[in-house]
C-alpha positions in Angstrom: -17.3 -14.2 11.1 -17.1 -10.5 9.9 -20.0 -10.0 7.3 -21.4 -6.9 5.6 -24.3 -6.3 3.2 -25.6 -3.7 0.7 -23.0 -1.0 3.0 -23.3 2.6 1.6 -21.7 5.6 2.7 -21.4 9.5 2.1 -20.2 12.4 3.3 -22.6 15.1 2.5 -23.3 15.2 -1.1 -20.1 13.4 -1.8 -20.8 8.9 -1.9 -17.9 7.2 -0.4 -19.4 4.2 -0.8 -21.6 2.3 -2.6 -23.2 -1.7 -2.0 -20.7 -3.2 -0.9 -20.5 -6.6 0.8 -18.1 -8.5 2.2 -17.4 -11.3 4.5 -14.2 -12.7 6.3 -14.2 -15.9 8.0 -12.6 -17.4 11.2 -9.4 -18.6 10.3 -8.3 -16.2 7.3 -7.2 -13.1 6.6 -9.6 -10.4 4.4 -7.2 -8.1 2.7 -8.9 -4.8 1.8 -6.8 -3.0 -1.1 -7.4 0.2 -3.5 -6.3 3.8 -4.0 -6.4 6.7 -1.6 -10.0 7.9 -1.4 -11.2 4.6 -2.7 -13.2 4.0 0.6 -11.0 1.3 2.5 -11.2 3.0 6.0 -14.2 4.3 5.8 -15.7 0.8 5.3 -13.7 -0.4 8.6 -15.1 2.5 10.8 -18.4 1.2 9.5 -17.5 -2.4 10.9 -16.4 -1.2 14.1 -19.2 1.3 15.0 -17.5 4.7 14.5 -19.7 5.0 11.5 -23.1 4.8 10.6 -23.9 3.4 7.0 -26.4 5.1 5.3 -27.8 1.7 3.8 -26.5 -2.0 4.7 -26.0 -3.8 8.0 -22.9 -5.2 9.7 -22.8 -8.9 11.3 -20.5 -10.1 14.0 -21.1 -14.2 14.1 -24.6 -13.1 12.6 -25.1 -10.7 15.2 -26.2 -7.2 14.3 -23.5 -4.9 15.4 -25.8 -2.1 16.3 -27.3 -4.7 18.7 -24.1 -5.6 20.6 -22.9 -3.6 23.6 -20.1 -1.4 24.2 -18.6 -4.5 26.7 -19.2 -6.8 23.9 -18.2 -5.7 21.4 -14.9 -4.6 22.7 -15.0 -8.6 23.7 -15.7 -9.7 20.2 -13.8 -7.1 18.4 -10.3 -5.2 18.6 -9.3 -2.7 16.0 -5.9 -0.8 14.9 -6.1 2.3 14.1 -3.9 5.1 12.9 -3.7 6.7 15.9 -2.4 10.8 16.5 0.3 11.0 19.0 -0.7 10.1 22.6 0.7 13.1 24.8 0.0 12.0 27.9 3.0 10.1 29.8 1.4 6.7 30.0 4.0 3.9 30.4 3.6 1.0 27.6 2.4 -1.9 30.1 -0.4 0.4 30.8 -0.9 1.5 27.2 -1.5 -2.1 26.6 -3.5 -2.7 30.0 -6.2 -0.5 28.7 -6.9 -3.8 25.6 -7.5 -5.4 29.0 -10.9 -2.7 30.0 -13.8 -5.5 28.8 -12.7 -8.1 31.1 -12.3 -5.9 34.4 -15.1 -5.1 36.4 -14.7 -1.4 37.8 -11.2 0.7 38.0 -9.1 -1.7 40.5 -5.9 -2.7 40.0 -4.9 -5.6 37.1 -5.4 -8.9 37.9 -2.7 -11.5 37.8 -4.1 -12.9 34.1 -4.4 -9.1 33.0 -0.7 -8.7 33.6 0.3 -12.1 31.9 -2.6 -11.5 28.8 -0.2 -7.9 28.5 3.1 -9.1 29.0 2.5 -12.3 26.5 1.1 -9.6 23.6 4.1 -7.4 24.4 6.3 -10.5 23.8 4.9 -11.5 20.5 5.4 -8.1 19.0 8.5 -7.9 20.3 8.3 -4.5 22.5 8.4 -6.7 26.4 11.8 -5.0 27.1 10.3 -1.4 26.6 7.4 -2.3 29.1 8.4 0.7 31.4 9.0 3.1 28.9 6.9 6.5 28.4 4.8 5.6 25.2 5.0 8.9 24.1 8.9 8.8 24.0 8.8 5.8 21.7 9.5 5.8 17.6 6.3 5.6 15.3 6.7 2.1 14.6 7.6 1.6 18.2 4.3 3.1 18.5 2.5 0.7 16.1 3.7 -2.1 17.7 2.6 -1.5 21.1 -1.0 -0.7 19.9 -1.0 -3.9 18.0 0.1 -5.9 21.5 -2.8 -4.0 22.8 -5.6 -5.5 20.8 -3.9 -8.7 21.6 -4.0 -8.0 25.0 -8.0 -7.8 24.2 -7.9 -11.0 23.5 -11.2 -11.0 21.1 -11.9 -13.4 18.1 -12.3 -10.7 15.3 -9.5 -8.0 14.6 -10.0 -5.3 12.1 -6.4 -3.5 11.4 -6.0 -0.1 9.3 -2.4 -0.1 7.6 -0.7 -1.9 10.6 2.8 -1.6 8.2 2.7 2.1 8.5 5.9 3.6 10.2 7.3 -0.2 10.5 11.1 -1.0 8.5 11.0 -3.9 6.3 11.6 -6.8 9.4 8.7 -5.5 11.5 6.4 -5.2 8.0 6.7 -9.1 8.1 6.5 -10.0 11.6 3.4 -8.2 12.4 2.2 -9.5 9.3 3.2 -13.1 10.3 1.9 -12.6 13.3 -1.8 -11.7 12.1 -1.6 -14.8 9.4 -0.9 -16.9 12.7 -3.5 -15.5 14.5 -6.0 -16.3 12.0 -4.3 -19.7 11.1 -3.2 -20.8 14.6 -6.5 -19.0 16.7 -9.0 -19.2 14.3 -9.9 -15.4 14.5 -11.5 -13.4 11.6 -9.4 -10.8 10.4 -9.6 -7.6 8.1 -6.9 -5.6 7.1 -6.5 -2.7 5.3 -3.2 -2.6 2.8 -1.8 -0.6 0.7 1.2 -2.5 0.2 -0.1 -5.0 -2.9 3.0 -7.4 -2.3 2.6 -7.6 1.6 -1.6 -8.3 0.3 -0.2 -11.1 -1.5 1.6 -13.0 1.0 -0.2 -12.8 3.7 -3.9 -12.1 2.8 -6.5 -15.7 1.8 -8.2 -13.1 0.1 -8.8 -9.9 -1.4 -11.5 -7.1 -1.7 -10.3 -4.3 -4.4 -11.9 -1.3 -4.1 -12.3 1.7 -6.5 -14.4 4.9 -5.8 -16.2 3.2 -3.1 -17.1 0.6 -5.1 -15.5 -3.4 -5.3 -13.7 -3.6 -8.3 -12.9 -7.4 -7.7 -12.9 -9.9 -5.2 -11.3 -13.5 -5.2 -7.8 -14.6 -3.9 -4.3 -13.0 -4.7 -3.7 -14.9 -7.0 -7.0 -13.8 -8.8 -7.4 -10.5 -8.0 -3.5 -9.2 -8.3 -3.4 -9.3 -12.4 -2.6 -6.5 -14.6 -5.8 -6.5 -16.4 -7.1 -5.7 -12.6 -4.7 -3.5 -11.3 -4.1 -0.9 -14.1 -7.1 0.4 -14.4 -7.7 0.9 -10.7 -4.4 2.3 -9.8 -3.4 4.6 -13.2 -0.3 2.4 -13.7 1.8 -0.2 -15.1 2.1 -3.6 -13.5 4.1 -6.0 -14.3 3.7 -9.6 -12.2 6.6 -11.6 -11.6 5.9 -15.6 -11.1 8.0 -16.7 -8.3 8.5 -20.4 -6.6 6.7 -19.5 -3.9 3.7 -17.1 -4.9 4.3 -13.7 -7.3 5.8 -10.2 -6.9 4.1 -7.1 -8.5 6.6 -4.8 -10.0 5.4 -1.0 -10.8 6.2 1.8 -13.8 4.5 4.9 -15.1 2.8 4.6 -18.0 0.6 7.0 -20.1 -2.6 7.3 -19.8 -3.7 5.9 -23.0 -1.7 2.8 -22.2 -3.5 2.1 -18.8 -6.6 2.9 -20.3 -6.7 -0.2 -22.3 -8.2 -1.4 -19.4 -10.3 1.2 -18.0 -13.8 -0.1 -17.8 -16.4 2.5 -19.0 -17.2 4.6 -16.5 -20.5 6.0 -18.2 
């Protein structure tokens, strides 16, 4: 399990965010939703170490992340990033070699199960026939794809994934998606995403932290926390959900101000 408590941040003068807590469980997906600048990735550095909070504590399985070390955490956690371009001419089986690092002992060659954990995680993203291509030569979702298939390659229980859609076409924005849904469902990892697609939150997130100015707006399901009344406020826009067989689909429009602001709760 992936808990937080009381978790504050700011940079400088300027809060980022403020008491926040959250928790996602083995065997479901944590969706965390909200504006730009409304504090979603700066709340996932702060899970995975590369921040400090300034007040609140992190737990993996009730285990004070400050207390764990480098080797494992890596074996607990993996994380996807938005990552700049990698410029050095590293060949995608090793890209995805390196999710491999906690379970090696010095710099020697891959074992046998190193190569089968990476050429199984290339598989299920669907990038095994590129295995000995440049990395740097592939597309951006190519890209995204192969760093995804290396935190599978890590083979840890927890996975913590910033905007894994980004650069994917509509097919890959499903699979991967799929794919993290199974891995929670299927492997019983813990799992926290960051969206910003609300649709993509709906289907494939158990539930749903919306966050506004660093603070969390609502919490609860899709189904609870994807309602105009919700939404509108948060966002600046119109919403309009759209009951389906199967689940929902949010629809979007501008809308003035005033309209929106029907909802806005009083910010003092």
């Amino acid at each position: 399990m992936i808990s937080g408590s009381g978790i504050s941040y700011a940079y400088g003068s300027h809060n980022v965010l403020g008491g926040v807590d959250l928790q996602a469980r083995h065997g479901e997906v944590l969706g965390l939703v909200g504006p730009n600048g409304s504090g979603k990735s700066t709340l996932l550095r702060i899970i995975y170490g590369s921040l400090k909070p300034r007040t609140g504590t992190v737990l993996l399985d009730h285990k004070e992340l400050h207390r764990l070390n480098a080797r494992e955490l890596a074996r607990t956690l993996s994380v996807v990033v938005q990552e700049p371009p990698v410029d050095l001419p590293l060949l995608v089986s090793d890209m995805v070699l390196l999710g491999r690092t906690p379970h090696r002992s010095g710099l020697g060659r891959p074992s046998a199960r190193d190569e089968q954990a990476a050429a199984a995680a290339l598989s299920r993203v669907g990038m095994l026939d590129l295995a000995d291509q440049s990395f740097d030569q592939l597309s951006g979702g190519e890209r995204q794809r192969v760093l995804i298939a290396r935190a599978l390659a890590q083979e840890a229980t927890h996975m913590l994934l910033d905007e894994p859609t980004n650069h994917l076409d509509i097919r890959y924005q499903h699979e991967i998606l799929e794919l993290v849904r199974d891995l929670a469902t299927n492997s019983n990892h813990a799992i926290a995403v960051v969206l910003h697609d609300l649709n993509l939150a709906a289907t494939y997130c158990d539930r749903l932290l919306l966050l506004d100015h660093g603070r969390i707006a609502v919490a609860g399901t899709p189904s609870e926390v994807l309602v105009r009344e919700n939404l509108e406020p948060v966002y600046r826009i119109g919403v309009r959900r759209i009951e389906l067989d199967d689940g929902f689909q949010l629809a979007f429009r501008p809308t003035a101000a005033s309209t929106v602001g029907e909802y806005a709760p009083d910010r003092g």
